[in-house]
N, CA, C and O atoms as CSV, one atom per row, in Angstrom:
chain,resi,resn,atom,element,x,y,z
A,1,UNK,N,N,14.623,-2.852,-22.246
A,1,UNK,CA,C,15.465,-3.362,-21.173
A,1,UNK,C,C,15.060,-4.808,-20.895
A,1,UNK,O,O,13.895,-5.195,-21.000
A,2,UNK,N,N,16.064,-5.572,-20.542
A,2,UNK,CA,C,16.068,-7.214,-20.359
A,2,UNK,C,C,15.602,-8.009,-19.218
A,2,UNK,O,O,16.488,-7.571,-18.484
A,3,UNK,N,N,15.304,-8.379,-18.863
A,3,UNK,CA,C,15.061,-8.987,-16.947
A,3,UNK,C,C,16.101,-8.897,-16.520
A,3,UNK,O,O,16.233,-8.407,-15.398
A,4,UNK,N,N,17.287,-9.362,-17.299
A,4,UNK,CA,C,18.790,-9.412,-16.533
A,4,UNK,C,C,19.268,-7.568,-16.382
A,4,UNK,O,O,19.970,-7.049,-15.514
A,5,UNK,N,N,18.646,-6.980,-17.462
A,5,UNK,CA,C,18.992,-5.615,-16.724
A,5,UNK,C,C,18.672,-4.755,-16.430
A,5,UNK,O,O,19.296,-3.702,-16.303
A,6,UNK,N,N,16.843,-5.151,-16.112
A,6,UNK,CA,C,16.389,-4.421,-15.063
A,6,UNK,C,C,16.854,-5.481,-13.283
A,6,UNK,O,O,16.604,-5.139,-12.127
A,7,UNK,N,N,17.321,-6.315,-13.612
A,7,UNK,CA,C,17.601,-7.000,-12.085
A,7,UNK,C,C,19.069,-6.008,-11.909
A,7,UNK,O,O,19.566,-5.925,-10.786
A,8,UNK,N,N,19.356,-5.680,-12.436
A,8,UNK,CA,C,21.337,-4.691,-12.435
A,8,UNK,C,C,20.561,-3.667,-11.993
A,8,UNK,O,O,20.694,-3.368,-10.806
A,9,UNK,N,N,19.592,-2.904,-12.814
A,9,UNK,CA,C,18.750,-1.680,-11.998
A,9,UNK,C,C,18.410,-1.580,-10.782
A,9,UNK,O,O,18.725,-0.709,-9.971
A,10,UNK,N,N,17.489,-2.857,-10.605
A,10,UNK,CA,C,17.398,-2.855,-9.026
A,10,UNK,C,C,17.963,-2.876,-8.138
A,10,UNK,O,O,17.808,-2.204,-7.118
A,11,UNK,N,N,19.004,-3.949,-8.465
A,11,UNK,CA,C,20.350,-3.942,-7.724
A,11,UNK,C,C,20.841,-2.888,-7.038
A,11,UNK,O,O,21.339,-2.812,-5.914
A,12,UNK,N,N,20.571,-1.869,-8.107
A,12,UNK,CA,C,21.869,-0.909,-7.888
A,12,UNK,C,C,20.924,0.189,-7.451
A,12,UNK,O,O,21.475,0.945,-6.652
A,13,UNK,N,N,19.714,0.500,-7.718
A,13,UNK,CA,C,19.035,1.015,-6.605
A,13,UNK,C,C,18.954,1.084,-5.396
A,13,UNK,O,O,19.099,2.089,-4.699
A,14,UNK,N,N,18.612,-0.445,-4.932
A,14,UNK,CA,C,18.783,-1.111,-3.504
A,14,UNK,C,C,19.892,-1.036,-2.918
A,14,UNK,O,O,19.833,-0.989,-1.689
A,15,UNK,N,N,21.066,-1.004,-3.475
A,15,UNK,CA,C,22.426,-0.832,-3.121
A,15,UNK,C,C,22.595,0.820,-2.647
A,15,UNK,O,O,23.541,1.175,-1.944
A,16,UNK,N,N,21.656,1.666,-3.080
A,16,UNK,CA,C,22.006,2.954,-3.183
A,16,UNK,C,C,21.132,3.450,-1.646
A,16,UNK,O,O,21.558,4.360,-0.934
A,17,UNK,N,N,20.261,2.905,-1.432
A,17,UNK,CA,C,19.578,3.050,-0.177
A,17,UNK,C,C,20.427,2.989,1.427
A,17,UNK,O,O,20.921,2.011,1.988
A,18,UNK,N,N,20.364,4.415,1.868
A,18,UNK,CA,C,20.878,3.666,2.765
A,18,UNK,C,C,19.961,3.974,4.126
A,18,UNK,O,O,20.430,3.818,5.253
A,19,UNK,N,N,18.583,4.437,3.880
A,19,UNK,CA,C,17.547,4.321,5.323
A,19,UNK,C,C,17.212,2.963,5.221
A,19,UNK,O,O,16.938,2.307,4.217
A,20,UNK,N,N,17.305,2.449,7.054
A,20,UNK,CA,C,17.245,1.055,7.062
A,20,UNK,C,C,15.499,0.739,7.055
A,20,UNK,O,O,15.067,-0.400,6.879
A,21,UNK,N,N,14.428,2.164,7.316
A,21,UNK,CA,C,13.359,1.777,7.279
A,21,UNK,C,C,12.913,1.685,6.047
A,21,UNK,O,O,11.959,0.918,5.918
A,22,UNK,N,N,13.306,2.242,5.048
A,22,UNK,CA,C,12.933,2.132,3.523
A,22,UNK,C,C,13.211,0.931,3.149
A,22,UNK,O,O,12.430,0.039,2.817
A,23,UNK,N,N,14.450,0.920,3.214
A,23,UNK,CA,C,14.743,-0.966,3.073
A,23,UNK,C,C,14.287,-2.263,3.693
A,23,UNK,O,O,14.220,-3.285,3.010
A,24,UNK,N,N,13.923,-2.241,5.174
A,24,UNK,CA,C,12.804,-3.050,5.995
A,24,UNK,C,C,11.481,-3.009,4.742
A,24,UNK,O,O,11.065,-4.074,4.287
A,25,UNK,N,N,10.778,-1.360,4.167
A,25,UNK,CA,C,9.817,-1.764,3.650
A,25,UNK,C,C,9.653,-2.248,1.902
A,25,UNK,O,O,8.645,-2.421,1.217
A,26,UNK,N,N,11.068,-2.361,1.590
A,26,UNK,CA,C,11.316,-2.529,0.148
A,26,UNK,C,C,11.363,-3.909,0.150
A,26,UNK,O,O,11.366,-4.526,-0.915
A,27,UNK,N,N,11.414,-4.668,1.608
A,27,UNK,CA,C,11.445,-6.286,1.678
A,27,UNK,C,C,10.530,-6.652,2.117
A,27,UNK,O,O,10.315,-7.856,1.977
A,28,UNK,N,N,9.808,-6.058,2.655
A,28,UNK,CA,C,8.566,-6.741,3.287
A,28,UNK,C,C,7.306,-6.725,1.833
A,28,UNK,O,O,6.449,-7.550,1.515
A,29,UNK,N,N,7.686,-5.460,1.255
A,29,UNK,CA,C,6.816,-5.313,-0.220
A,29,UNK,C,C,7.061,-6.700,-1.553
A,29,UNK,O,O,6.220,-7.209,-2.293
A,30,UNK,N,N,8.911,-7.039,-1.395
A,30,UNK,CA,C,9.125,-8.291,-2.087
A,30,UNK,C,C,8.500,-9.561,-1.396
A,30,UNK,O,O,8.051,-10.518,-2.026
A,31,UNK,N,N,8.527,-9.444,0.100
A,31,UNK,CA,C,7.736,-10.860,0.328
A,31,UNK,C,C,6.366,-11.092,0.273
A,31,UNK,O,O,5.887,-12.198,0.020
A,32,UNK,N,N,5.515,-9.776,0.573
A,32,UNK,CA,C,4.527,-10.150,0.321
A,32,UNK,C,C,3.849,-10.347,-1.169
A,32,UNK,O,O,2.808,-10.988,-1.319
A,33,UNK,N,N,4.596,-9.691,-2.304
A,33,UNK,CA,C,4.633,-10.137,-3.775
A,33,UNK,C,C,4.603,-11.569,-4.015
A,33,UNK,O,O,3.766,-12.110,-4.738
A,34,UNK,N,N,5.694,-12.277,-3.285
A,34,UNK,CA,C,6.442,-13.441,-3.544
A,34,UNK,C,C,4.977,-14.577,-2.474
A,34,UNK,O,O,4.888,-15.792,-2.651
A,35,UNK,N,N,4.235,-13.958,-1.681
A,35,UNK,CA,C,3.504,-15.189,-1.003
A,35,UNK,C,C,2.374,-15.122,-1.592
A,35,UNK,O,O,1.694,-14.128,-1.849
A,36,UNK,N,N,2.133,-16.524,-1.861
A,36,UNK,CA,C,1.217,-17.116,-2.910
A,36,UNK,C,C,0.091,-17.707,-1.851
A,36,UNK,O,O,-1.029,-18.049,-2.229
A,37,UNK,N,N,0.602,-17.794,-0.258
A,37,UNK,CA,C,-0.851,-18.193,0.672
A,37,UNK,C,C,-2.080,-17.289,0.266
A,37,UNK,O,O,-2.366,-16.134,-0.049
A,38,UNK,N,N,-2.746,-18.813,0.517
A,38,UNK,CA,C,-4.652,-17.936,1.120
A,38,UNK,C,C,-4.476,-17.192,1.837
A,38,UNK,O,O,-3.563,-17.383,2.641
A,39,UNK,N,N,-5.219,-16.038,1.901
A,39,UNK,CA,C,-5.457,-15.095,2.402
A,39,UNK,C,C,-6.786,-15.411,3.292
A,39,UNK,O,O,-7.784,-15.491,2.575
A,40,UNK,N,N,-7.051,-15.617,4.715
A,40,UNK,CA,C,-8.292,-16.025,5.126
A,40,UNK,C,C,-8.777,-14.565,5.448
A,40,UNK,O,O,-7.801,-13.877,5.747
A,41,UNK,N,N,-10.089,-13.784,5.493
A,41,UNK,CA,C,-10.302,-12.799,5.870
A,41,UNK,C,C,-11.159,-12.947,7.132
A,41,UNK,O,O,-12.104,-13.733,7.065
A,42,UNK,N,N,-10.918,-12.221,8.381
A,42,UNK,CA,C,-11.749,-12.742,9.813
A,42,UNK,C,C,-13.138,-11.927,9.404
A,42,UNK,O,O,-13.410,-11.411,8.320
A,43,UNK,N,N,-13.897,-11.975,10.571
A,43,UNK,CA,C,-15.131,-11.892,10.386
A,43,UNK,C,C,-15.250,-10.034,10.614
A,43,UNK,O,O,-16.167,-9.350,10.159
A,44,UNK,N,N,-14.122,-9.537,11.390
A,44,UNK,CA,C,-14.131,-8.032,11.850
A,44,UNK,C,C,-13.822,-7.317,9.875
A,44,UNK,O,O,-14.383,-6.262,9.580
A,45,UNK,N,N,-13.174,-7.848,9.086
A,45,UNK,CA,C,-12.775,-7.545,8.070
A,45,UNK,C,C,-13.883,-7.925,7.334
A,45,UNK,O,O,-13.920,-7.008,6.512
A,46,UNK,N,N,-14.510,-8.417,7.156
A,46,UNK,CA,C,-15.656,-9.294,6.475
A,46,UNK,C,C,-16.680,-7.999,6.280
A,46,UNK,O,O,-17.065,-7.396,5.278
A,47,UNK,N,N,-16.957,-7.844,7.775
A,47,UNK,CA,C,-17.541,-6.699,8.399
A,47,UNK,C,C,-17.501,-5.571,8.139
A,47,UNK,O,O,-18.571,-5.054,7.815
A,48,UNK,N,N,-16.353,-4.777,8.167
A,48,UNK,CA,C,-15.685,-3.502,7.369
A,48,UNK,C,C,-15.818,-3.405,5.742
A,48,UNK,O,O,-15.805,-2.257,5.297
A,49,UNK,N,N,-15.925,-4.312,4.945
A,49,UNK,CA,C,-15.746,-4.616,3.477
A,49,UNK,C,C,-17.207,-4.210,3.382
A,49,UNK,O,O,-17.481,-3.175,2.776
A,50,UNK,N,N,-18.235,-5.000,3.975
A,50,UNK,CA,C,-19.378,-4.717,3.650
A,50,UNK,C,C,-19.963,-3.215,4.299
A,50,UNK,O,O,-20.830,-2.611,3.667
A,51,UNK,N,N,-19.512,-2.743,5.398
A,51,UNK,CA,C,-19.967,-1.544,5.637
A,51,UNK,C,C,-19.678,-0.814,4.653
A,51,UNK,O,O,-20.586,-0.321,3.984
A,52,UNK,N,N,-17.878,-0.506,4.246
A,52,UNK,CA,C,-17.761,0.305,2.949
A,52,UNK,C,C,-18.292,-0.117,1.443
A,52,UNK,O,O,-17.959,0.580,0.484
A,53,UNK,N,N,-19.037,-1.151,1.286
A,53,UNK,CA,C,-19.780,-1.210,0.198
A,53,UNK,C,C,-21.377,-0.407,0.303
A,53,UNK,O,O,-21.950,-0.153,-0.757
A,54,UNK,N,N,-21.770,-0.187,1.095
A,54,UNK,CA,C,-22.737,0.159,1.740
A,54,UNK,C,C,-23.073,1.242,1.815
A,54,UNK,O,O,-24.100,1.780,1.401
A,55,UNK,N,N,-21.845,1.814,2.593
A,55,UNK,CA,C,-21.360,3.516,1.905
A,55,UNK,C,C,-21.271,3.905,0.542
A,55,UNK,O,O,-21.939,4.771,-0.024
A,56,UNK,N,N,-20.325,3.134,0.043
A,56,UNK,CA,C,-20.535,3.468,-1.393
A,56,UNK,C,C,-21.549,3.273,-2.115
A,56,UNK,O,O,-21.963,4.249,-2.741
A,57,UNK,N,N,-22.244,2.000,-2.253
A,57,UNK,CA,C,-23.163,2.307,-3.200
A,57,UNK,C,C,-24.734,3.611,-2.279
A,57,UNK,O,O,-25.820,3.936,-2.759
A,58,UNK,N,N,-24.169,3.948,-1.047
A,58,UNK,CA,C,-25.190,4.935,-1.154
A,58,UNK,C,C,-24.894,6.529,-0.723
A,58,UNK,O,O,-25.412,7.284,0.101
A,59,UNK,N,N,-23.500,6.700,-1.960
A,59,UNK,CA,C,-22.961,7.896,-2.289
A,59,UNK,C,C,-22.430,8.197,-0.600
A,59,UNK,O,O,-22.663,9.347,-0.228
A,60,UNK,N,N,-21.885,7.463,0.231
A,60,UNK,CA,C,-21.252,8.674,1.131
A,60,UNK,C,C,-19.959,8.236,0.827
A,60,UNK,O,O,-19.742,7.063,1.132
A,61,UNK,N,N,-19.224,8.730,0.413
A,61,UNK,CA,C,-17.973,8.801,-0.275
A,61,UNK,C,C,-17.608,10.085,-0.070
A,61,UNK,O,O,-18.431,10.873,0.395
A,62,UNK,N,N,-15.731,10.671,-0.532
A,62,UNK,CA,C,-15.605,11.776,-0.437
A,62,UNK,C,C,-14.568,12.048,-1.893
A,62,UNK,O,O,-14.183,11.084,-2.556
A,63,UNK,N,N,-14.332,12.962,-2.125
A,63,UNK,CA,C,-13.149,12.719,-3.387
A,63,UNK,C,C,-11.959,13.050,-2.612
A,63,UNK,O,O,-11.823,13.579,-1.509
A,64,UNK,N,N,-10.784,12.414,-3.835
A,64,UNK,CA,C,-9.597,12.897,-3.215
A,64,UNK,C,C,-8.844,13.750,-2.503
A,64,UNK,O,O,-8.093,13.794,-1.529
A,65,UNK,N,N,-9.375,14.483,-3.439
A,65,UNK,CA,C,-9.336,16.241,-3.440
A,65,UNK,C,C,-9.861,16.482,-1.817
A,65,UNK,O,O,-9.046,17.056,-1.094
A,66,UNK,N,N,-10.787,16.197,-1.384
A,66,UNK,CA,C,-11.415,16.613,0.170
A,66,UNK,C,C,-10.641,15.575,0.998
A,66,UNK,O,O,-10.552,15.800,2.205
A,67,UNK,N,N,-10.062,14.452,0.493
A,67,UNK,CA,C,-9.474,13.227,1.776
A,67,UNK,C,C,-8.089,14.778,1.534
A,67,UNK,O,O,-7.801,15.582,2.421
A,68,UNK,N,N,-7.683,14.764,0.547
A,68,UNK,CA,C,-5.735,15.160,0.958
A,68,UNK,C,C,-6.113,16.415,1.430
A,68,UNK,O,O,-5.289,16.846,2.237
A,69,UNK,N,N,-7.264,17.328,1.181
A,69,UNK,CA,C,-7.335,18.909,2.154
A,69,UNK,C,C,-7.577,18.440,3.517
A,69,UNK,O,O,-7.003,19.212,4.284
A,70,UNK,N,N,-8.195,17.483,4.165
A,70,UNK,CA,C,-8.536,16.857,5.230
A,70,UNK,C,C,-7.543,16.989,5.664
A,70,UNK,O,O,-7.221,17.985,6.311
A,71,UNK,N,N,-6.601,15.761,5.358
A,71,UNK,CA,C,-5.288,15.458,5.716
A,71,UNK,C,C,-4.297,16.074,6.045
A,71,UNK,O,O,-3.493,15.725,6.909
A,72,UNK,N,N,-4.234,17.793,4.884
A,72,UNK,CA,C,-3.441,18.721,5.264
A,72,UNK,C,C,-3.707,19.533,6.320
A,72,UNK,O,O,-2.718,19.996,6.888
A,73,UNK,N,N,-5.055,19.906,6.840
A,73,UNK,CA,C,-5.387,20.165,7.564
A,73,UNK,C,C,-5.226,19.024,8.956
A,73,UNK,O,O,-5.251,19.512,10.086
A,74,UNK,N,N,-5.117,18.005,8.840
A,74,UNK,CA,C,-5.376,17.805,10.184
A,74,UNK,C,C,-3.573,17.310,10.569
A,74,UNK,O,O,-3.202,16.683,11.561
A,75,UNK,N,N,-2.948,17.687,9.746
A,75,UNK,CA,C,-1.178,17.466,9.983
A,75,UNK,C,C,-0.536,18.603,10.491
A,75,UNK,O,O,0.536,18.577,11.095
A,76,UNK,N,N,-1.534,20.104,10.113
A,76,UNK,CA,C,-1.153,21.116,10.889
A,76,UNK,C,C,-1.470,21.259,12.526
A,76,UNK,O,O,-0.937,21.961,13.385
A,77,UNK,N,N,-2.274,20.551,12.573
A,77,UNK,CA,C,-2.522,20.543,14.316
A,77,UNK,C,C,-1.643,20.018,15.044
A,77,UNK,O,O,-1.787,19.995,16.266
């Protein structure tokens, strides 16, 4: 398939949508693709990055498998 017709694909995908929140997030996903700014990271984020490195390299981690049973469990409440 060509650029010109996967752009007809998309097209006609996007055309086929008709929740306006799917589409709010099918554009907000193209702009943030499309922005080429620095990214500055604050110091609260700085912060968080290094705690979860921290965690990880000293195994407290969980697998998937226990985040999505978590999850199912805590969506039934």
């Amino acid at each position: 398939m060509n650029t010109a017709e996967l752009k007809l694909d998309l097209i006609n995908h996007i055309t086929s949508i008709k929740d306006k929140v799917r589409l709010k997030e099918l554009l907000q996903q193209l702009k943030f693709q499309a922005d080429e700014s620095l990214y500055i990271t604050s110091e609260d984020e700085k912060t968080a990055i290094s705690e979860a490195r921290y965690q990880i390299d000293n195994g407290e981690i969980l697998s998937n498998e226990t985040v999505q049973e978590e999850i199912k469990e805590w969506l039934k409440k």
